[in-house]
N, C-alpha and C positions, 0 to 999 in steps of 0.2 A: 512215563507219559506226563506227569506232572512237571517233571524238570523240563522235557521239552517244551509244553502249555508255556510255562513260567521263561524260558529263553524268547520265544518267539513272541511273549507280551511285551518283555523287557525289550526285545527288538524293534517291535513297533514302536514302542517309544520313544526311542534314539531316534528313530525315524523322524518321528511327529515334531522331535526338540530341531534335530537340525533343519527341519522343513522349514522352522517358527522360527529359526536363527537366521536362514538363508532369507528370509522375507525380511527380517526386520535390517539385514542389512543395505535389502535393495531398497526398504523405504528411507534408510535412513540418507542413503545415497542420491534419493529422487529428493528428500529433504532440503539436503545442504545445494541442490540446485535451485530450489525454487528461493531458498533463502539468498543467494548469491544474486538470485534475478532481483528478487524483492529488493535486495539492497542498492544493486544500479539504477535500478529505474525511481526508486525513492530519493537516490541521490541526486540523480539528472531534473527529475520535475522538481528540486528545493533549489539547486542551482539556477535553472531555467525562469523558477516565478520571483525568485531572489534578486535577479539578473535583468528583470524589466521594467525597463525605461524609456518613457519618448517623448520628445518633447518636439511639440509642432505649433504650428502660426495659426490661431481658427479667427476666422472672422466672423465678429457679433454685430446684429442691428440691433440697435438700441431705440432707434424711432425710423418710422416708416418715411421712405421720401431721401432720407438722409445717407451717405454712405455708410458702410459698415467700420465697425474699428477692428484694426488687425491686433489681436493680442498674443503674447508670447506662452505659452498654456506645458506645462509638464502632467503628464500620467507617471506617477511613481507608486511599484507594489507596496511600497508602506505607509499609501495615505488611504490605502483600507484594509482596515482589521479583519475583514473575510481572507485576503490575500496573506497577512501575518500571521495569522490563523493556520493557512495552509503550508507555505513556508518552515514555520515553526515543527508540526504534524510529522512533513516528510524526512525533514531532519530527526525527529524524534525516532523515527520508522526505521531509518536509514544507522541511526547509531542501535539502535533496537538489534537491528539484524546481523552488524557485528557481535556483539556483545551475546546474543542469543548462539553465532556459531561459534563462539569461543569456548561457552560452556557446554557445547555438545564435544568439543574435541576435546574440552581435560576431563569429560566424563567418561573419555575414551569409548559413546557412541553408546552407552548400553541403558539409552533411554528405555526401554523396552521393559527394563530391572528395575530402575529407579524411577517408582510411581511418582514419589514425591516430586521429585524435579521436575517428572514427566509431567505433570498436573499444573505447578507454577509457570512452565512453559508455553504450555497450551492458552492457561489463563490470561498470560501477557499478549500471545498471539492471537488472541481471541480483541483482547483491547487494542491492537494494533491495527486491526482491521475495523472495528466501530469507531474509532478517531481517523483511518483514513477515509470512512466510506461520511461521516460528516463533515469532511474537512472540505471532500470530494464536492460534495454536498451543499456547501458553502460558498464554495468559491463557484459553481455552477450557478448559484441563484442570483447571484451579482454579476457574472458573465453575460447573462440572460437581460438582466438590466439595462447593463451595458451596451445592449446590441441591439436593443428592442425597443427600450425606453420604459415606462409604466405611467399612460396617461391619468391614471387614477392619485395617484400620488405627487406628478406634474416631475416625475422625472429622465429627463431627458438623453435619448441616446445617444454616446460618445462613442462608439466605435467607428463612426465615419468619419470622425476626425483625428483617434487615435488610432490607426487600424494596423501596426506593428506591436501596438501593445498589447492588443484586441488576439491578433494571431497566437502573439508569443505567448500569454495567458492561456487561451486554446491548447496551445499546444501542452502547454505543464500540467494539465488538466488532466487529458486523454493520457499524457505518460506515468502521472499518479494513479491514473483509474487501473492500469495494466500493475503496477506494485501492489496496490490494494487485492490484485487478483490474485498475485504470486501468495501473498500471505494467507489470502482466503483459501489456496489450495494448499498451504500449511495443516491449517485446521480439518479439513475433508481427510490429509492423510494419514492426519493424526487420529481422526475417526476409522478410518480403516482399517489402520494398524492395531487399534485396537481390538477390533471386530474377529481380524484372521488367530491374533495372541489367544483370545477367548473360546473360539472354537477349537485352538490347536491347546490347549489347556481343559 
């Protein structure tokens, strides 16, 4: 009776290990997708806000009565530091998430085992996401400016006169905001997987 008691605990066990193996390979599988997405979309909004420029003819009055002067006017992402800022961020993100699936594949995937890596990873990925969610953050507050104006500070809206730049900003914005998501569900499944290890331990 004992030997039996002692096979069929030792059985469950197998059980319990492969059950925590079979999981940790499907997380690790949902992983390296979300890291793949993180890294497109991080690449696309560094290129995209990288990549904008326009330059257009605005016309100023300078005195009332008078005609306006037509001036020659460029919008370039590197004449504000919020935009360098974010630029900078998604590149960082974007090499991040290389480098992040490199050492999951020479650690032959057995995150799971190796707390320590497991821990520095998570920590990077943790920073990865508070640098894109302020970068995010950043460049929205000057977007907002930009579009709206802020008569408190007497500064004036340029998107009706820059409105390609105005888009294409836009748009690198909302495709960083989606990367920042991808990483944030890094961390969630990193929190998971921890949760199902623990209970199957």
């Amino acid at each position: 009776m004992k030997t039996l008691e002692t096979s069929n605990g030792a059985s469950g066990s197998n059980k319990g290990k492969n059950r925590c193996d079979e999981e940790m390979v499907k997380c690790r599988r949902y992983e390296m997708i979300l890291r793949i997405m993180g890294l497109i979309f991080t690449l696309v909004a560094a290129i995209v806000a990288g990549s904008n420029k326009d330059t257009e003819s605005v016309a100023i009055s300078l005195v009332d009565g008078l005609p306006p002067l037509h001036l020659t006017l460029t919008a370039k992402w590197s004449y504000m530091s919020s935009t360098v800022y974010f630029v900078a961020v998604n590149a960082v993100a974007c090499a991040y998430a290389v480098i992040s699936m490199a050492f999951i594949v020479l650690t032959g995937g057995s995150r799971g085992r190796n707390w320590k890596g497991s821990i520095l990873l998570v920590a990077l990925d943790l920073t990865m996401v508070a640098l894109l969610f302020s970068a995010n953050g950043a460049s929205a507050s000057i977007g907002l400016i930009a579009l709206n104006g802020n008569s408190h500070s007497q500064w004036h809206k340029v998107c009706y006169a820059f409105k390609r730049y105005c888009i294409q900003g836009g748009a690198a914005l909302v495709i960083s905001m989606f990367g920042s998501f991808f990483f944030f569900c890094i961390v969630l499944l990193f929190t998971y997987n921890l949760h199902r290890t623990t209970l199957n331990y």
